[in-house]
C-alpha positions as CSV (number, residue, x, y, z in Angstrom):
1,X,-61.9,219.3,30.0
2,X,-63.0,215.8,29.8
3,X,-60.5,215.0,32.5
4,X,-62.7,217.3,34.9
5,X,-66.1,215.9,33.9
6,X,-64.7,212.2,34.3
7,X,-63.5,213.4,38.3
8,X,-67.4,214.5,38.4
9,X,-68.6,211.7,37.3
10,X,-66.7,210.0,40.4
11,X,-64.1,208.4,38.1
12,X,-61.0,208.3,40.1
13,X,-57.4,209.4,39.0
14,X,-55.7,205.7,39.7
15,X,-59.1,204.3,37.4
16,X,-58.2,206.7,34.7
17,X,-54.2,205.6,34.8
18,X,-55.6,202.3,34.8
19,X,-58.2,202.9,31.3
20,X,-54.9,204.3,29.9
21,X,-52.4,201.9,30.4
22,X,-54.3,198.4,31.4
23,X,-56.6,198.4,28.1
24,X,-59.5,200.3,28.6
25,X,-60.9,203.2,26.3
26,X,-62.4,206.8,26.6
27,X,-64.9,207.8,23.3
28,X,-66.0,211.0,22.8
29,X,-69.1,210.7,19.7
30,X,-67.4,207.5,19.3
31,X,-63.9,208.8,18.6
32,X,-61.2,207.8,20.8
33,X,-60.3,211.0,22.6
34,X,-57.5,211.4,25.5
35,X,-58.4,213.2,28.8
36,X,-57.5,216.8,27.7
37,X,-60.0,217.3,25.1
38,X,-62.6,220.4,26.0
39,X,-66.0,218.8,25.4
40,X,-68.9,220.6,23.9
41,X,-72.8,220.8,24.9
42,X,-74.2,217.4,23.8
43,X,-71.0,215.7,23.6
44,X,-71.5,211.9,24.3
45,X,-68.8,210.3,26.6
46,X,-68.2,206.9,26.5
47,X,-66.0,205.1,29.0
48,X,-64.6,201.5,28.1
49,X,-63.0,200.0,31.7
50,X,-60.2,197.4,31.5
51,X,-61.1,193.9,31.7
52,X,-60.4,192.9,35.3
53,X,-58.9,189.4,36.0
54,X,-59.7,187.3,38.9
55,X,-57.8,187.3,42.5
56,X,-54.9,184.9,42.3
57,X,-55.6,181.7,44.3
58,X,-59.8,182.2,44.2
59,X,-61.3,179.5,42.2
60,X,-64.4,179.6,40.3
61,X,-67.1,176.9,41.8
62,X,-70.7,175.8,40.4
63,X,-72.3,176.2,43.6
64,X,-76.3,177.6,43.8
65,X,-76.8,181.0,44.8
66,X,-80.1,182.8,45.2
67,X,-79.9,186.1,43.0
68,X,-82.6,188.2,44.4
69,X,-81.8,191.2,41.9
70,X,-78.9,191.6,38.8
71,X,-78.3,193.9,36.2
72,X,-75.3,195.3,34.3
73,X,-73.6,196.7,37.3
74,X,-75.0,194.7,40.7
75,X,-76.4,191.8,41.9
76,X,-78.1,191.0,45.4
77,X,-78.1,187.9,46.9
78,X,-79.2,185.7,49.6
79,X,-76.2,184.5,51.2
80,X,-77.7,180.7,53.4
81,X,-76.0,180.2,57.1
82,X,-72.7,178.1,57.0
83,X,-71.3,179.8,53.7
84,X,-68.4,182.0,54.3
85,X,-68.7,185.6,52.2
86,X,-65.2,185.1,50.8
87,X,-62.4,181.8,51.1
88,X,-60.2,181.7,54.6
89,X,-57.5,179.3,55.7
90,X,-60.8,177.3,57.7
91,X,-62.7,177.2,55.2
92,X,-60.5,177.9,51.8
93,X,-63.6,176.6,49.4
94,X,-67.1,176.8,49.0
95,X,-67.7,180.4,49.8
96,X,-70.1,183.2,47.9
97,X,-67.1,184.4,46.4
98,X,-65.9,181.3,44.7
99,X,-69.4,181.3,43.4
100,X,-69.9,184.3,42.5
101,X,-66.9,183.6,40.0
102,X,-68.1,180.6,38.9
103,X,-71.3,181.8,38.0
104,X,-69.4,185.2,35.7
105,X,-67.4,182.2,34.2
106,X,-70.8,180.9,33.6
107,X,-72.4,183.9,31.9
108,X,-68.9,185.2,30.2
109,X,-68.1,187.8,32.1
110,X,-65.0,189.0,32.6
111,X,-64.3,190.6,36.7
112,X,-63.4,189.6,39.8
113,X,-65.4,189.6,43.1
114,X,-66.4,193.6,44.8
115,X,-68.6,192.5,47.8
116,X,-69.9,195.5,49.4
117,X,-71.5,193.9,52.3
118,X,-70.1,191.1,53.7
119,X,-72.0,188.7,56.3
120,X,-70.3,186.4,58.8
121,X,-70.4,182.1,57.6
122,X,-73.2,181.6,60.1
123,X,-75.2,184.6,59.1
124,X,-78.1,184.2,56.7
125,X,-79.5,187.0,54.4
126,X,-79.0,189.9,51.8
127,X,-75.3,190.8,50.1
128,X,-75.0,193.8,47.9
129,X,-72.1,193.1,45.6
130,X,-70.7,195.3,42.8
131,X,-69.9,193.6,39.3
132,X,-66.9,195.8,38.3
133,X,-64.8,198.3,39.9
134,X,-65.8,201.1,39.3
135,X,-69.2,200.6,40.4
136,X,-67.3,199.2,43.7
137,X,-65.7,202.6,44.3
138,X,-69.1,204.6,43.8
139,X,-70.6,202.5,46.3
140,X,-67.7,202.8,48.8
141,X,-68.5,206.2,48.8
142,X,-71.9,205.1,49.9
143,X,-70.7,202.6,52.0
144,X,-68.5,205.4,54.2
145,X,-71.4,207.8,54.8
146,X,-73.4,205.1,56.1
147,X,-76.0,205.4,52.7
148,X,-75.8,201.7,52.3
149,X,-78.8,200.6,55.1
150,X,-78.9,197.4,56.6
151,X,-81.7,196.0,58.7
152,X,-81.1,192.4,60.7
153,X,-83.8,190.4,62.7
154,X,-81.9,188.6,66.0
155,X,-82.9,186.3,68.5
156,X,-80.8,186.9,72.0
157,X,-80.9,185.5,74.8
158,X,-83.4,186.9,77.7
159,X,-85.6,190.0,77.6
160,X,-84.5,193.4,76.2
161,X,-85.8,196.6,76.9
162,X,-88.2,197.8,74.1
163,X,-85.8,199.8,72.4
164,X,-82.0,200.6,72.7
165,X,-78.6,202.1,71.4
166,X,-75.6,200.5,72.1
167,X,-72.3,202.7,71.3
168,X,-69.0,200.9,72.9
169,X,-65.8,200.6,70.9
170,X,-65.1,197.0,69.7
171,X,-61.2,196.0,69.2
172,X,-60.1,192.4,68.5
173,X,-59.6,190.3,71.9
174,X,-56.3,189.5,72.6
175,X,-54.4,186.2,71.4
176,X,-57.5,185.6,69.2
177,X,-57.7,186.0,65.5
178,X,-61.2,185.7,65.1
179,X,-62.7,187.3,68.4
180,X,-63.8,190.7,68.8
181,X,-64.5,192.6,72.5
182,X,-65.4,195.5,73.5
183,X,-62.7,197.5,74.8
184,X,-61.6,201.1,75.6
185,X,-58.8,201.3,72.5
186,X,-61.2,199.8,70.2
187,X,-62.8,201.4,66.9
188,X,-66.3,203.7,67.6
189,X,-69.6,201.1,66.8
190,X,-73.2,202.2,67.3
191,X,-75.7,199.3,67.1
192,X,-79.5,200.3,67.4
193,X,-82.2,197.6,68.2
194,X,-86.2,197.4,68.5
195,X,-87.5,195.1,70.1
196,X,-90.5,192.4,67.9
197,X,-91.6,190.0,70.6
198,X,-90.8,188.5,73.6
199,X,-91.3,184.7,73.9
200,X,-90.2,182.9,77.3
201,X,-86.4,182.9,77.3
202,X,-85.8,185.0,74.7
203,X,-86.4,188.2,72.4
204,X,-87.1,188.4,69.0
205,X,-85.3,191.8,67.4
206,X,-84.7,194.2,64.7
207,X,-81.3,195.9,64.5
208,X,-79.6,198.5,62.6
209,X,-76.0,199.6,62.5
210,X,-74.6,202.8,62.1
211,X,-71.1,201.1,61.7
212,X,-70.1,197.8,60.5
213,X,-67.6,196.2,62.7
214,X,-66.9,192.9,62.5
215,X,-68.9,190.6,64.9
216,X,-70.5,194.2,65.9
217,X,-74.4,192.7,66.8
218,X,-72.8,189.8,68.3
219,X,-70.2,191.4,70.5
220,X,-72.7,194.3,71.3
221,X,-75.8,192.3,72.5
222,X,-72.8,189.8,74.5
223,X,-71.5,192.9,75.9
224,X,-75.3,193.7,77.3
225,X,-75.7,189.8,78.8
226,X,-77.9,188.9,75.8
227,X,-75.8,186.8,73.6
228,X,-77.4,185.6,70.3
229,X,-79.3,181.9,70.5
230,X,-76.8,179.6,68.7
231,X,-73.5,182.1,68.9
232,X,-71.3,180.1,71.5
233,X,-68.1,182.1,70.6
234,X,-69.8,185.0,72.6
235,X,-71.7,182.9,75.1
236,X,-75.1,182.1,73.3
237,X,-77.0,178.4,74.0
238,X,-76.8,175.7,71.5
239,X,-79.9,174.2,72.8
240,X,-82.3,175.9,70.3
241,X,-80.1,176.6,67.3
242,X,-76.9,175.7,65.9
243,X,-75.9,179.0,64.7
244,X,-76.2,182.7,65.3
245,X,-79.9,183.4,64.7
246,X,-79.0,186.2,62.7
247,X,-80.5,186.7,59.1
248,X,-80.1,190.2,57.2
249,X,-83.3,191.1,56.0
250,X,-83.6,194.5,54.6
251,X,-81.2,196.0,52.1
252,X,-81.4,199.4,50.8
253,X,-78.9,201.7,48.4
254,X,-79.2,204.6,45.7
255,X,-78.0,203.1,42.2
256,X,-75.6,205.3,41.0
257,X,-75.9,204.4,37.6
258,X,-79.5,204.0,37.6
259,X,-80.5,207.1,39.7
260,X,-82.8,205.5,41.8
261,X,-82.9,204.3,45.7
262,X,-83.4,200.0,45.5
263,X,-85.0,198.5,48.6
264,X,-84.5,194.6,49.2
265,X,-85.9,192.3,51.9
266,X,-85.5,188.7,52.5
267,X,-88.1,186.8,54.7
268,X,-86.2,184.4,57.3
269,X,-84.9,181.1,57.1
270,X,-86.4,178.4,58.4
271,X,-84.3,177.5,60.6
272,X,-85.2,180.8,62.5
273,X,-88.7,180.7,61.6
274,X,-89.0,177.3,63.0
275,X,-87.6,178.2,66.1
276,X,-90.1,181.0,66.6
277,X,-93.3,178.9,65.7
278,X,-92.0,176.0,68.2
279,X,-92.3,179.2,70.4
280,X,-94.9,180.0,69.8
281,X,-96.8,176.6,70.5
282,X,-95.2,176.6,74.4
């Protein structure tokens, strides 16, 4: 039954209710067909999503964003320090999200905002967001088998050993609504790190994470006594920077549309790359 095929295709039961009853279509050979039709050998299947309407209260902006890759059903961009991935009471405009909308206002289309891989305001680098729904919930499914990979480059405070994993549970500190900890009761996180360079007072690295916690690099290399250059809410000096030097640099998925594993990288900022040539000249 089509029904079946649709579940195989990773089409899920609340998407079908929704093509059913919210304005969306299912063609089989171009005739509209309902769910229980038995399809034949070289049957062509044609599925026709509901338009999706923006998130009440987030407000399309014009602001530039750096599209690294787009087609029909992602896009990949490189989110700058000091924009938030989506609006908060702080900071209710100006984030990726309210761009992201203005820019499908821009070219006509009609969705809302599926980011896949969100980055904290002060960290720079590569976002992987879906353009409809659907393709949100395939890469979920990614997303929760850890297929989605991630790779950061860090600068933290004082010298690390050349290579480490660091697996403590991280739970939200007490009386604070941004700050994470690690603590006994918290949720599992496993942060692995390699160590580039060492420069005089602190270590230039490349991490991956096994689990995406919020705050997880920060909280994990604070919990070792190396707390990023520029992250004061977990102890890091201001001297040098004025944000986490923290820039996502390496993005990789499989495109489940297109069949095919995409790899992304994005060189870092200058404000990062500054700080390691003024480094390197002392």
């Amino acid at each position: 039954m089509l029904k079946q095929f649709l579940f195989e295709k990773g089409i899920s039961k609340s998407a079908l209710t929704d093509i059913k009853f919210s304005g969306g279509s299912i063609y089989v050979n171009e005739e509209k067909e309902n769910v229980r039709y038995v399809l034949q050998e070289q049957d062509l299947v044609r599925v026709v999503f509901p338009h999706e309407t923006t998130s009440e209260g987030l407000i399309g902006e014009r602001l530039p964003i750096s599209i690294v890759y787009e087609d029909s059903y992602v896009m990949v961009v490189d989110k700058k320090a000091g924009m938030s991935t989506i609006p908060s009471r702080e900071h209710p405009a100006g984030s990726l999200a309210n761009a992201i909308i203005g820019y499908y206002e821009e070219i006509g289309l009609q969705s809302t905002v599926h980011i896949l891989t969100r980055l904290d305001r002060d960290t720079s680098g590569l976002v992987l967001i879906a353009k409809h729904r659907h393709v949100h919930h395939l890469l979920s499914k990614q997303q929760k088998i850890h297929e989605i990979k991630r790779t950061y480059e860090a600068l933290a405070e004082g010298s690390l050993d050349d290579y480490g994993i660091i697996e403590e549970p991280i739970g939200r500190k007490k009386e604070s609504i941004i700050e994470r900890e690690v603590r006994s009761d918290g949720a599992f996180a496993r942060t692995r790190y390699e160590v580039k360079r060492r420069y005089d007072h602190f270590t230039h690295v490349q991490i991956m994470l096994d689990t995406g916690r919020t705050h997880q690099i920060r909280v994990h290399l604070s919990f070792l006594g190396h707390p990023l250059l520029g992250d004061d809410l977990y102890g890091g000096s201001l001297a040098k920077i004025n944000r986490q030097a923290l820039h996502c640099c390496h993005l990789t998925f499989y495109h489940p549309f297109l069949n095919q594993v995409f790899s992304f990288s994005s060189p870092l900022p200058d404000d990062i790359k500054r700080l390691l040539h003024n480094a390197d000249d002392h």
